[in-house]
C-alpha positions as CSV (number, residue, x, y, z in Angstrom):
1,X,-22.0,2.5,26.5
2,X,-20.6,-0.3,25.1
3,X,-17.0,-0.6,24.5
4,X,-15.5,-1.4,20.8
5,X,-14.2,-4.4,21.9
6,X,-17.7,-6.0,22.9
7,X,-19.6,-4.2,19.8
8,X,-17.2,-6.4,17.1
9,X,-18.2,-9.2,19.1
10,X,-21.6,-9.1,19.4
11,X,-21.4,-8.0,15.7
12,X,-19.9,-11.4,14.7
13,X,-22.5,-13.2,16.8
14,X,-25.3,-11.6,16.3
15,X,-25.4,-10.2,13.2
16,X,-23.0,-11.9,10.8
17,X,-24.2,-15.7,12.8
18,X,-27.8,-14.5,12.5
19,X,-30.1,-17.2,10.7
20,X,-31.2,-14.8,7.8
21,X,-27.7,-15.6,6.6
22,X,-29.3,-19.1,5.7
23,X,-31.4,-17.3,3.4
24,X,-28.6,-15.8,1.4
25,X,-26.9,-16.7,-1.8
26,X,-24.1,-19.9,-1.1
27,X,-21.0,-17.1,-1.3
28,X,-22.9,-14.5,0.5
29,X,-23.2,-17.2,3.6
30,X,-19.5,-17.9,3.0
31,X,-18.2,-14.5,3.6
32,X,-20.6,-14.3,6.6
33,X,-19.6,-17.2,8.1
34,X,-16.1,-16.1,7.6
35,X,-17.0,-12.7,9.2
36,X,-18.5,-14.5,12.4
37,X,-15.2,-16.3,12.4
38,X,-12.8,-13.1,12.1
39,X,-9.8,-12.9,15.1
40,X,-11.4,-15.9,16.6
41,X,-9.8,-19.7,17.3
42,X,-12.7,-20.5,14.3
43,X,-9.8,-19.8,11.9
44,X,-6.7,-20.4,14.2
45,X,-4.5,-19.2,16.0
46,X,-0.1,-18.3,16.2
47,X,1.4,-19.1,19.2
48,X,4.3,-16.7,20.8
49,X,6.1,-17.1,23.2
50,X,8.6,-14.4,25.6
51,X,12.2,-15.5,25.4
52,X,13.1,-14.4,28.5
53,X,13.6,-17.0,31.3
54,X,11.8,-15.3,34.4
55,X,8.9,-14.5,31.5
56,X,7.9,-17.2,29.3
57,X,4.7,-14.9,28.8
58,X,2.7,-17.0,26.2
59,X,0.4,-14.8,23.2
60,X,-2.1,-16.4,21.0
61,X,-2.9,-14.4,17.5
62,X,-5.9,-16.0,16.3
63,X,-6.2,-15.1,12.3
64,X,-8.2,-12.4,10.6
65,X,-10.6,-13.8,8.0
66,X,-8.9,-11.2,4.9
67,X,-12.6,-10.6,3.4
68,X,-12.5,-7.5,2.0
69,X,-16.1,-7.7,3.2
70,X,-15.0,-7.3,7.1
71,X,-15.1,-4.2,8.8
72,X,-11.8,-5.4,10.9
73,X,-10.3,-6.2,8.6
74,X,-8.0,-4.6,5.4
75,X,-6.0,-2.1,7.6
76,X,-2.3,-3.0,6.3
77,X,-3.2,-3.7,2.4
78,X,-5.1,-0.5,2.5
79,X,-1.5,1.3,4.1
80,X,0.4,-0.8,1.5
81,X,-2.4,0.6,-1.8
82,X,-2.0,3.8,-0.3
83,X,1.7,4.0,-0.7
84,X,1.7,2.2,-3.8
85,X,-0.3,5.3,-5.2
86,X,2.2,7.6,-3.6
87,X,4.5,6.8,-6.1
88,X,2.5,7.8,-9.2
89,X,1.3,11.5,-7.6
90,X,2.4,14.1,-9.3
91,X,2.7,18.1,-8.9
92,X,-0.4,18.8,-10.5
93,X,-4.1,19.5,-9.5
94,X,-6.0,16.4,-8.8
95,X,-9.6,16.7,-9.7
96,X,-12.8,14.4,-7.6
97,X,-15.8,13.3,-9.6
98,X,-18.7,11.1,-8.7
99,X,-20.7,9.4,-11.1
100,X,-24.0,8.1,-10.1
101,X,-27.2,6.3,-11.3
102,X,-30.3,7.0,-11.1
103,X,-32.1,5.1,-8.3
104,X,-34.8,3.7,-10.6
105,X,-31.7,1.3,-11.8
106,X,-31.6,0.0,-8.0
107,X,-33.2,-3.5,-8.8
108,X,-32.1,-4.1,-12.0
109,X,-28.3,-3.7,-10.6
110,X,-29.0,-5.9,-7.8
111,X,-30.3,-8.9,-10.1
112,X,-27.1,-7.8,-12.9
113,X,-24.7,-6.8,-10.0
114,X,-21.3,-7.6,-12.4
115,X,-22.7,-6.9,-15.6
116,X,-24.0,-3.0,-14.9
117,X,-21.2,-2.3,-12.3
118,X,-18.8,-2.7,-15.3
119,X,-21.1,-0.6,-17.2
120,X,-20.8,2.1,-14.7
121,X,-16.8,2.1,-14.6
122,X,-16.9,1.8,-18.2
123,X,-19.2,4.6,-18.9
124,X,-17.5,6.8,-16.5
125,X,-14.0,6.5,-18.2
126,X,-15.4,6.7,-21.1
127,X,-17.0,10.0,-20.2
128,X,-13.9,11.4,-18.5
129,X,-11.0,10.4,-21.3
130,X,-13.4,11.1,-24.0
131,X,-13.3,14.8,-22.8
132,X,-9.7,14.9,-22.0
133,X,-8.9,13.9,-25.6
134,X,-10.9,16.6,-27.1
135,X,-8.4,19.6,-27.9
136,X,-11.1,21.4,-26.6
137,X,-10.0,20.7,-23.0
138,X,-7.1,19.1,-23.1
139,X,-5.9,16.9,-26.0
140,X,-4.0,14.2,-23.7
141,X,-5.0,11.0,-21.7
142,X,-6.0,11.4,-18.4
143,X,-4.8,9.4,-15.3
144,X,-7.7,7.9,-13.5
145,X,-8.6,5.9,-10.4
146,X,-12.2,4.8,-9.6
147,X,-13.7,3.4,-6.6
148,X,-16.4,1.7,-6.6
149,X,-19.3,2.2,-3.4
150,X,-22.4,0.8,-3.4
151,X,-23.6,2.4,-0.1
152,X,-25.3,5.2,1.2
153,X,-24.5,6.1,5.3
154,X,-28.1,4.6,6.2
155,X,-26.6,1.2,4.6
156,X,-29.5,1.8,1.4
157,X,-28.2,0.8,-2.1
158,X,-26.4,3.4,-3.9
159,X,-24.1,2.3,-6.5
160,X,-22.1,5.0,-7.4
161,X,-18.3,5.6,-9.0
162,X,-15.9,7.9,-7.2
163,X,-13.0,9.3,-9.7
164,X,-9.4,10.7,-9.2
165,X,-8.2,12.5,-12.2
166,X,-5.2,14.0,-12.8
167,X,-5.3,17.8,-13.9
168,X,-3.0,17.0,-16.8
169,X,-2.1,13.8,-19.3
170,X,-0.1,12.3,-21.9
171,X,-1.2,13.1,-25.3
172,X,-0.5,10.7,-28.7
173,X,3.3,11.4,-28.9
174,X,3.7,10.6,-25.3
175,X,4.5,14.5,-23.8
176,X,3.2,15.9,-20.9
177,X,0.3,18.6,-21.3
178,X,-1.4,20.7,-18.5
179,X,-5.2,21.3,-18.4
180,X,-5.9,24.6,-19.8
181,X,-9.2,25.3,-17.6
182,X,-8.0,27.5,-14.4
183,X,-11.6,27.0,-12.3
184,X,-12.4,24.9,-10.0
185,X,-13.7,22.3,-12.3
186,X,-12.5,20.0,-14.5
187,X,-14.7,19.4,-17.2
188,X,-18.4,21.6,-17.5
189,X,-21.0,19.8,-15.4
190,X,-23.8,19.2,-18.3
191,X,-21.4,17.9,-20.9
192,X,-20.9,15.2,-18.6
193,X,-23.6,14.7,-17.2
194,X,-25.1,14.0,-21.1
195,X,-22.2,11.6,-22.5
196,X,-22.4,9.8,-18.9
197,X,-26.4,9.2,-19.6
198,X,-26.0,8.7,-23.3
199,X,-23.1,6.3,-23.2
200,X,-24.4,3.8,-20.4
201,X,-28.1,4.3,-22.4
202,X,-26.8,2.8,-25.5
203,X,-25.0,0.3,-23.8
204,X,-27.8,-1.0,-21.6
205,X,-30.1,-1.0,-24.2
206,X,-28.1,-2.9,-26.3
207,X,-27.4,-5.4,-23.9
208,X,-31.1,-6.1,-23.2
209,X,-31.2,-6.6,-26.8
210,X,-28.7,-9.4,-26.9
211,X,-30.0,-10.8,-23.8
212,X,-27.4,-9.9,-21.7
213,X,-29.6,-8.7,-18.7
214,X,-32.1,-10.4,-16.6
215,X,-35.5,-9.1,-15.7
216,X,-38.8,-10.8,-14.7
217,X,-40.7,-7.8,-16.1
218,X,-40.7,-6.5,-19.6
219,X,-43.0,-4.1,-19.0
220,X,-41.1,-2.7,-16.0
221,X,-38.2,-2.7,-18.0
222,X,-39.9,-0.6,-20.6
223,X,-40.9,1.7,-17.9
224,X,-37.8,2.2,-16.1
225,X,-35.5,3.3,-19.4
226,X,-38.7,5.8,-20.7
227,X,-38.2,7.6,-16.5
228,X,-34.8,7.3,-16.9
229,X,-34.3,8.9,-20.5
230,X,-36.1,12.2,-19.2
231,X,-34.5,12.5,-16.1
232,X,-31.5,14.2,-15.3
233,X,-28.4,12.3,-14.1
234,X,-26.2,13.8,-11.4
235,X,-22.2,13.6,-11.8
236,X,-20.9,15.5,-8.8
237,X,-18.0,17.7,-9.5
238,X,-16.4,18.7,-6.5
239,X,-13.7,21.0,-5.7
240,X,-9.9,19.3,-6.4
241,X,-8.3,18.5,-4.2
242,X,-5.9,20.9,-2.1
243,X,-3.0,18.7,-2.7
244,X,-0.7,15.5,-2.3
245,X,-1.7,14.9,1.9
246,X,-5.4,15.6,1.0
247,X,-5.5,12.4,-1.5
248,X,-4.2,10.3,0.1
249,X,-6.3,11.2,3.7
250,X,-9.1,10.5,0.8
251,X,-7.6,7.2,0.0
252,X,-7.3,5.9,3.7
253,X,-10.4,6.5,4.3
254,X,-12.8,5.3,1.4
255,X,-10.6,3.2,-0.8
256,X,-11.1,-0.1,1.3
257,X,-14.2,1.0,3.2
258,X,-17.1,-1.3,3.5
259,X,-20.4,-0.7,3.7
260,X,-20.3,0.4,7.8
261,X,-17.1,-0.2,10.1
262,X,-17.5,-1.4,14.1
263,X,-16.7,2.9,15.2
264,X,-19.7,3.9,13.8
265,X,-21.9,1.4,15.7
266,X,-23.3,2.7,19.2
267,X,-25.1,-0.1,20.3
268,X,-26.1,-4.1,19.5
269,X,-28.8,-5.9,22.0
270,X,-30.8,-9.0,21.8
271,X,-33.5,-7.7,19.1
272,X,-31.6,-4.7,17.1
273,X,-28.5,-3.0,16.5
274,X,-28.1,1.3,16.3
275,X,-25.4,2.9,14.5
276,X,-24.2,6.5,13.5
277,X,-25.1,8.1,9.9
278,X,-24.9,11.3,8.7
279,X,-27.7,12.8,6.7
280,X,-26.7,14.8,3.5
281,X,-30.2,15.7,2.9
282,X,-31.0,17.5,5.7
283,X,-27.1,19.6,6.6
284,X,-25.4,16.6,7.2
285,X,-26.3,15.7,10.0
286,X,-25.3,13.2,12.0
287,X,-27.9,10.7,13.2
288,X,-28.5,7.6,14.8
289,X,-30.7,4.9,12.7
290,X,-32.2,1.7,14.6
291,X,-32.6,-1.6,13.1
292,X,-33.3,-5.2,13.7
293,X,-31.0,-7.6,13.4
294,X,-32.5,-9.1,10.2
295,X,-33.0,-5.8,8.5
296,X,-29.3,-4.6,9.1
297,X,-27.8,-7.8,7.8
298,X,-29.9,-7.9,4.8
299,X,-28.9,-4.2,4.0
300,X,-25.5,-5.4,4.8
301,X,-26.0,-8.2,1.8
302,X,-26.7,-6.2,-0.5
303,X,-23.0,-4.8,-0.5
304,X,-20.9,-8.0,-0.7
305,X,-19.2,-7.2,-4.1
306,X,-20.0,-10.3,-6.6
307,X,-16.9,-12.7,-7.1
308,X,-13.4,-11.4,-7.8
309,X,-15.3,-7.9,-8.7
310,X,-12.3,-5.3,-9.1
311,X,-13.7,-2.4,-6.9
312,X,-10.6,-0.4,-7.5
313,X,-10.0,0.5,-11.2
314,X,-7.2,2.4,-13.1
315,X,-7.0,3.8,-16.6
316,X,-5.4,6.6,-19.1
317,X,-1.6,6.9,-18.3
318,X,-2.6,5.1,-15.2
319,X,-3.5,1.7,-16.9
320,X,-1.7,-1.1,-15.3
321,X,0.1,-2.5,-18.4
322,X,3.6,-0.4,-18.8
323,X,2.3,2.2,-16.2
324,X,5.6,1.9,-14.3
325,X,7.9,3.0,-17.8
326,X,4.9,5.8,-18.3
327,X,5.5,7.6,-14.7
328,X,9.3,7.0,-15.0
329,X,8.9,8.8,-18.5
330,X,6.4,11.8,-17.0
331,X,8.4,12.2,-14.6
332,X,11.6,12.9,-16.5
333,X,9.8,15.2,-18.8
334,X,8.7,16.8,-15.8
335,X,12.2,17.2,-14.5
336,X,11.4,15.8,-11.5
337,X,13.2,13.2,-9.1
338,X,12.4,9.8,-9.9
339,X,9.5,8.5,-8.3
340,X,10.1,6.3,-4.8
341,X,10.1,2.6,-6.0
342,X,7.5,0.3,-4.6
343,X,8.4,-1.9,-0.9
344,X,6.0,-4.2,0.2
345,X,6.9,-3.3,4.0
346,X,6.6,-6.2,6.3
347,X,3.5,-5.9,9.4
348,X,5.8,-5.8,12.4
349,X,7.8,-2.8,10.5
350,X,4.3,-1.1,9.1
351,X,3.1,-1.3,12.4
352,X,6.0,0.0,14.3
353,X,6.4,3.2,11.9
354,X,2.3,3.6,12.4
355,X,2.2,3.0,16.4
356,X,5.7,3.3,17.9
357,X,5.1,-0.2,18.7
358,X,7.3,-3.1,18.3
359,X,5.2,-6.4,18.1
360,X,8.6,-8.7,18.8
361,X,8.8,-7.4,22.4
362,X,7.4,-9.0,25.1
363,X,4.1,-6.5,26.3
364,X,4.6,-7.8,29.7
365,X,8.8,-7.6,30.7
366,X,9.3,-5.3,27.5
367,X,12.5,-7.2,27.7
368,X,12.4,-10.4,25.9
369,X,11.2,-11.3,22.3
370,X,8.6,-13.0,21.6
371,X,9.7,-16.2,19.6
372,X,6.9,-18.2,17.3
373,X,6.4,-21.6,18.5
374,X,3.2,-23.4,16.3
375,X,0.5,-22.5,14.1
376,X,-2.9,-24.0,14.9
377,X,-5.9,-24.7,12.9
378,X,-9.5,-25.5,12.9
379,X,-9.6,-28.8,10.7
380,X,-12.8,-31.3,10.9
381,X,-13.8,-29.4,14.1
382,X,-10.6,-30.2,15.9
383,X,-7.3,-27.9,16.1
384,X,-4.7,-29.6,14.4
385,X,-0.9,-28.5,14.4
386,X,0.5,-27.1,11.0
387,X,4.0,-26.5,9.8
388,X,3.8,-23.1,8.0
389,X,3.2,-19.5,9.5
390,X,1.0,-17.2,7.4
391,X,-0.8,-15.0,9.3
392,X,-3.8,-16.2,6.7
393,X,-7.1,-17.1,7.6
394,X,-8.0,-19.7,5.6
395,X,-4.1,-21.4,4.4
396,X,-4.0,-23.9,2.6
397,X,-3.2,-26.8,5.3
398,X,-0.2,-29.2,5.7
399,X,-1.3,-31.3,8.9
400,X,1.7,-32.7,10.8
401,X,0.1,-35.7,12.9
């Protein structure tokens, strides 16, 4: 059984410096060949040193590559999202819906990646404020947060929206109002399932008129929107959530989750690589799935999000413009105690709350501190001594010579 430690090496060496990454796209080799990099002296390295005399124990941090592409990496600005979004919870229900598209759209996503994953946030907000401004349901804006994955557990392509909505909203004189419905479901299933289908329909089809998209097939094109106008789309309502604790487990664990993380790999040799999935069509179970080298990686591709993507999206009372004013003001009409203002909590202090453990003492005489002394680089092929200490792990260099 291989240890973790040895499976996120190999995985950098084997997979993410495979060949096939030649293959790919110029900023899909980039953010491998930043991966293959990740916690090595191929980005750098912090020196520390023990303060104590009859120490002097020496540490070398060597940087993280901050792709959000990494499966090592993201751990503290997920914490720091997380309680961000603490601050904006409120004492309502909290409702979990997943919009998804058909899988006939696979290929012409892949070949429009931006252009129909903003059609797919845009059509699900649309779906899910249009409702919650009907007096029908509720008459108010809704508070939203969408996550975008692209990935089923086997690694395939499935592009697909996950939604947070708040069981309540801020209607058009700016007062607090409560959803009416007392099931276990926010909106009824069918109605949104049709404005989800008819809303990103119009929009595709409007943007294959103005030549928008690209295809290599008219016909297939042709094809594709008659199978998917007859077919039924799936929007997955699932229960709410139980409250406050149960969001934000939800958050930590699929907000900043790539397409597979090192834990759920078993296994990497000199030909293939196995890993752990579960199967939802057959009772979720869990499985193990071989592949080569070459066929994991190029399912891995086909998750790296296109350029300064936003993954993460918020809208209704949640929109990032004046969103701090509108939670101070729900709050107050709520008569509840202000919310907890934001702290961007330094690493040593995040960590030490999470572990117990205090990074500035020495690991070896738990006595001393351990006391920076350089920051080196990999410039030219050569490590070269710079005067700054971000923890980044590609800075922007000032050589001292």
């Amino acid at each position: 059984m291989q240890s973790q430690g040895e499976i996120k090496r190999l995985l950098q060496q084997k997979i993410f410096g495979h060949n096939d990454v030649l293959t790919f796209n110029p900023y899909s080799q980039m953010v491998f060949r930043k991966l293959s990099k990740c916690h090595t002296i191929g980005l750098g390295v912090h020196t520390y040193q023990c303060d104590k005399a009859s120490c002097q124990y020496v540490h070398h941090q060597y940087h993280c590559c901050g792709d959000r592409h990494c499966p090592n990496c993201g751990g503290a600005k997920r914490d720091q999202w997380i309680d961000d979004r603490m601050c904006e919870l409120l004492p309502v229900k909290y409702f979990h819906v997943v919009f998804t598209l058909p899988f006939e759209f696979n290929s012409l996503v892949m070949g429009n990646r931006t252009m129909l994953l903003n059609q797919l946030f845009k059509s699900a907000h649309y779906t899910l404020l249009k409702l919650g401004q009907d007096d029908k349901w509720l008459g108010a804006k809704l508070g939203i947060v969408s996550i975008l994955h692209t990935h089923g557990q086997d690694l395939s392509f499935h592009p697909h929206v996950h939604c947070i909505v708040s069981g309540g909203g801020v209607d058009t004189e700016g007062k607090w109002k409560y959803l009416r419905r007392k099931n276990n479901f926010l909106f009824p299933r069918r109605i949104m399932e049709k404005m989800y289908k008819a809303h990103f329909m119009e929009n595709i089809e409007r943007m294959l008129g103005d030549g928008d998209i690209q295809f290599t097939d008219a016909q297939d094109v042709i094809r594709l929107l008659h199978t998917v106008r007859y077919k039924k789309w799936n929007v997955y309502a699932k229960v709410p959530f139980a409250g406050p604790a149960q969001i934000i487990e939800y958050l930590g664990r699929y907000t900043h989750k790539v397409a597979i993380t090192s834990h759920r790999i078993t296994e990497i040799d000199d030909q293939t690589i196995t890993f752990k999935y579960k199967d939802y069509k057959d009772g979720n179970k869990q499985k193990s799935m071989t592949l080569t080298h070459a066929e994991f990686l190029r399912r891995y591709e086909q998750h790296i999000l296109p350029r300064k993507f936003v993954k993460i999206r918020h809208c209704g009372y949640l929109s990032p413009r004046d969103k701090t004013l509108r939670i101070k003001d729900i709050y107050d009409q709520l008569q509840l105690l202000p919310p907890t203002p934001k702290a961007t909590l330094p690493i040593r202090l995040r960590l030490l709350i999470k572990t117990g453990i205090d990074i500035t003492v020495c690991p070896v005489c738990k006595e001393g501190k351990m006391i920076y002394r350089q920051t080196l680089v990999m410039h030219n092929g050569s490590l070269i001594q710079t005067n700054f200490t971000r923890n980044r792990g590609s800075p922007t260099m000032h050589i001292s010579r």
